[in-house]
C-alpha positions in Angstrom: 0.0 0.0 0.0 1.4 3.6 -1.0 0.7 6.2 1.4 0.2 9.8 -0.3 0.6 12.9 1.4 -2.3 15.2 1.5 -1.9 19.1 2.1 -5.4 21.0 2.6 -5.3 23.8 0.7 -6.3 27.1 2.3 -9.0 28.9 1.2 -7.2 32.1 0.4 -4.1 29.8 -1.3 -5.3 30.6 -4.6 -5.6 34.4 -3.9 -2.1 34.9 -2.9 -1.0 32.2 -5.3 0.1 34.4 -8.3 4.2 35.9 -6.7 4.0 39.3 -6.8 3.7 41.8 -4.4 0.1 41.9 -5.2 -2.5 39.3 -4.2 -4.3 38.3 -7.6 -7.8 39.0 -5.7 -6.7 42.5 -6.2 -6.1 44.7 -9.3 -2.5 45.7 -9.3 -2.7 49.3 -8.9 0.2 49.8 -11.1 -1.1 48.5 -14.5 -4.9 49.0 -14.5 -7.7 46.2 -14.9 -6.7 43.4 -16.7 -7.6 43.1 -20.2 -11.1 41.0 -20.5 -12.5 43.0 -17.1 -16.0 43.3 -18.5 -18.8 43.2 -16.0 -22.5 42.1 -17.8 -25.7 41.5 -16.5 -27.8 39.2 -19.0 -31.1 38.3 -18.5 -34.0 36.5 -19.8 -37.6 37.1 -20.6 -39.9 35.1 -23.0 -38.4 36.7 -26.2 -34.8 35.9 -25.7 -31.7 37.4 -23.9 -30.3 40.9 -23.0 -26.7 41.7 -22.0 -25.5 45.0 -21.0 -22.2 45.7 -19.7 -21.1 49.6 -18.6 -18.8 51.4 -20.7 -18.7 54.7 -19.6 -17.0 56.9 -21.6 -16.6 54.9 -25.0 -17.6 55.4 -28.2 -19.5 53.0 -30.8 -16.2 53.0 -33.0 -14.4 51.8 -29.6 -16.6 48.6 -29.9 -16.8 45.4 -31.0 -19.6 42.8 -31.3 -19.1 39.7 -33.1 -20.6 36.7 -34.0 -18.5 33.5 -34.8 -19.5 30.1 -35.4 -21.8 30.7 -32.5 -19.8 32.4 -30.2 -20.7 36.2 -29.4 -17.7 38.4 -28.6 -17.6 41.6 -27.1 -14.4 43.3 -27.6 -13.1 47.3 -27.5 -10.3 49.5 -26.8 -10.4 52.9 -25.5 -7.4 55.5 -25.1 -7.7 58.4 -23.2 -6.7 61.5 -25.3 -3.9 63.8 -24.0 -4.9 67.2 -22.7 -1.8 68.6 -21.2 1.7 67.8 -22.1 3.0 70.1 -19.3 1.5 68.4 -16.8 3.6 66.4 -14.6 1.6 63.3 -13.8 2.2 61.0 -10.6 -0.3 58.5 -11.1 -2.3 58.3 -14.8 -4.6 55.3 -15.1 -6.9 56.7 -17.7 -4.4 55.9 -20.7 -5.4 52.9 -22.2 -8.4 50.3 -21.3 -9.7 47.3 -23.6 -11.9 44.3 -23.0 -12.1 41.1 -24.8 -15.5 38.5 -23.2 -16.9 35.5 -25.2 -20.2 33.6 -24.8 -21.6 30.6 -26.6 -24.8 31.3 -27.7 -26.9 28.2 -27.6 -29.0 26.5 -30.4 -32.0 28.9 -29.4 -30.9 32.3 -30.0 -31.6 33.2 -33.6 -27.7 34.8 -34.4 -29.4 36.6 -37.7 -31.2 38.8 -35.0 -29.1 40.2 -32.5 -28.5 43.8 -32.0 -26.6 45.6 -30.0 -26.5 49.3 -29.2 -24.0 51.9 -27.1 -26.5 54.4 -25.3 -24.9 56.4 -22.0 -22.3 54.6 -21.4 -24.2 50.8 -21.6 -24.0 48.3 -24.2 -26.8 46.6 -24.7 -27.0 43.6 -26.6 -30.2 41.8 -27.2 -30.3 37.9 -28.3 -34.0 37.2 -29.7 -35.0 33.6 -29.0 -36.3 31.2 -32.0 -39.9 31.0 -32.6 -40.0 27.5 -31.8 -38.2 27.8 -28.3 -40.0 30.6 -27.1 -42.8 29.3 -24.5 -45.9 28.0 -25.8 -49.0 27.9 -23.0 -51.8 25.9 -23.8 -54.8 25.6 -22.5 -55.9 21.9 -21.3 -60.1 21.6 -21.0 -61.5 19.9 -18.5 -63.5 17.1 -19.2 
C-alpha cells in the first residue's frame, strides 16, 4: 500500500497564489484592470436574452460585437486623449483600457437577430429567442 501525502489547501491559497507583491484577488494598482475585465448582466424574458455591460466613456467606434461560429464576442479598446503635455503626472490610469468577453450562444438564440446598441455609457445587446423555443401555454379543457 502507497501512502500519499495530503496538504489542505487554504481557502485564500489561490488568492495569494500568483508571486507578486500583489494578491491576484486584487487589481495591481500599477497596471490597471486586466484586459477582459467586463462586467455584464444578462437576462432572460420570454423573447430571448439581453446583456448589458457599462462602458462609460466609449464610443461605438471603440466597440466590437461579433458573431462567430456561435460564439458572441464583445471586444473594444479605449485610449484616453492627451490634454496637457505640461503636466507632470504622478499616477495616470486613464491611458489605455480594452476588454475582450466570449459567450456561446446556444441553439435557441436566432444569431441573424441580434443587436446591439451603445446608449450612455451601456452596451446593450439583445439575443432574440427562435420561434419554436420561445414558450408555448396551452390551454388543457377539462373534461
Amino acid at each position: 500500500m502507497t501512502l500519499i501525502t495530503y496538504e489542505p489547501k487554504h481557502f485564500l491559497s489561490d488568492f495569494f497564489e500568483n508571486g507578486t507583491l500583489f494578491p491576484k484577488g486584487f487589481k495591481d494598482p500599477f497596471y490597471g484592470n486586466p484586459a477582459g475585465d467586463l462586467k455584464v448582466n444578462i437576462t432572460e424574458d420570454e423573447h430571448g436574452f439581453h446583456l448589458t455591460a457599462p462602458v462609460p466613456g466609449w464610443k461605438d467606434d471603440e466597440v466590437d460585437v461579433e458573431i462567430n461560429h456561435g460564439v458572441l464576442t464583445l471586444k473594444g479598446v479605449h485610449e484616453e486623449k492627451k490634454e496637457d503635455d505640461s503636466k507632470e503626472y504622478k499616477m495616470r490610469e486613464f491611458v489605455r483600457r480594452s476588454f475582450e468577453r466570449s459567450f456561446r450562444l446556444g441553439d435557441h438564440v436566432d444569431q441573424d437577430k441580434i443587436t446591439a446598441k451603445l446608449e450612455d455609457g451601456v452596451l446593450n445587446v439583445v439575443m432574440p429567442k427562435k420561434e419554436e423555443v420561445k414558450p408555448k401555454v396551452q390551454k388543457v379543457k377539462i373534461n
